[in-house]
Wavefront OBJ file of the C-alpha trace (Angstrom):
o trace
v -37.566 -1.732 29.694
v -35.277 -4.166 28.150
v -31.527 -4.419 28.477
v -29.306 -2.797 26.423
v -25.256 -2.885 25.796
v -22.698 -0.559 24.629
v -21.433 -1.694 21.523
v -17.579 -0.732 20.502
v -16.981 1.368 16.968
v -15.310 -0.898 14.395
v -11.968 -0.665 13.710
v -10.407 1.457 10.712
v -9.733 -1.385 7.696
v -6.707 0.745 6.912
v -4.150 2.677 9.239
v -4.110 6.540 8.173
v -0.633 7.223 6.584
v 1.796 9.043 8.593
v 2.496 12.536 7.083
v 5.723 13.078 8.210
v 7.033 9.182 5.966
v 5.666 10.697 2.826
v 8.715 11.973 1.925
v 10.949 9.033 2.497
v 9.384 6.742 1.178
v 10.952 5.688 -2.592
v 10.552 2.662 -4.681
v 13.818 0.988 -6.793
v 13.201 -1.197 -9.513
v 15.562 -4.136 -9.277
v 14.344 -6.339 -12.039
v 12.073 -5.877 -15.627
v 8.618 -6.630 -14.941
v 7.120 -8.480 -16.287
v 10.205 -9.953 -18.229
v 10.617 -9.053 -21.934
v 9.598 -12.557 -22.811
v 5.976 -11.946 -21.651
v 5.433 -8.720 -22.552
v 6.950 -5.020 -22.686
v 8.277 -4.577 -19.660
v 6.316 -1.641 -17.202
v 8.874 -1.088 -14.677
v 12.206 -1.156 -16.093
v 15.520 -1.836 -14.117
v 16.558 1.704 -12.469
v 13.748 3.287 -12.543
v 12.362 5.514 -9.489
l 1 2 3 4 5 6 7 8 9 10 11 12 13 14 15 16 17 18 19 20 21 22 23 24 25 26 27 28 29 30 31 32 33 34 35 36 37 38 39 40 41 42 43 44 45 46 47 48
């Protein structure tokens, strides 16, 4: 018989998300992006 070893599971890539911070969670747009220069802008300052 030949020798054998207990191998470990790999580790998520990702951590799960926590239900419960779903609903805090909010993003502010604090600049245009990219700026009118480049192109039309697809965030716009204030937007939620």
């Amino acid at each position: 018989m030949g020798n054998s070893m207990k191998s470990t599971p790999a580790p998520a890539e990702r951590p799960l998300p926590n239900p419960e911070g779903l609903d805090s969670d909010f993003l502010a747009v604090l600049s245009d992006y990219p700026s009118p220069d480049i192109s039309p802008p697809i965030f716009r300052r204030g937007e939620k």
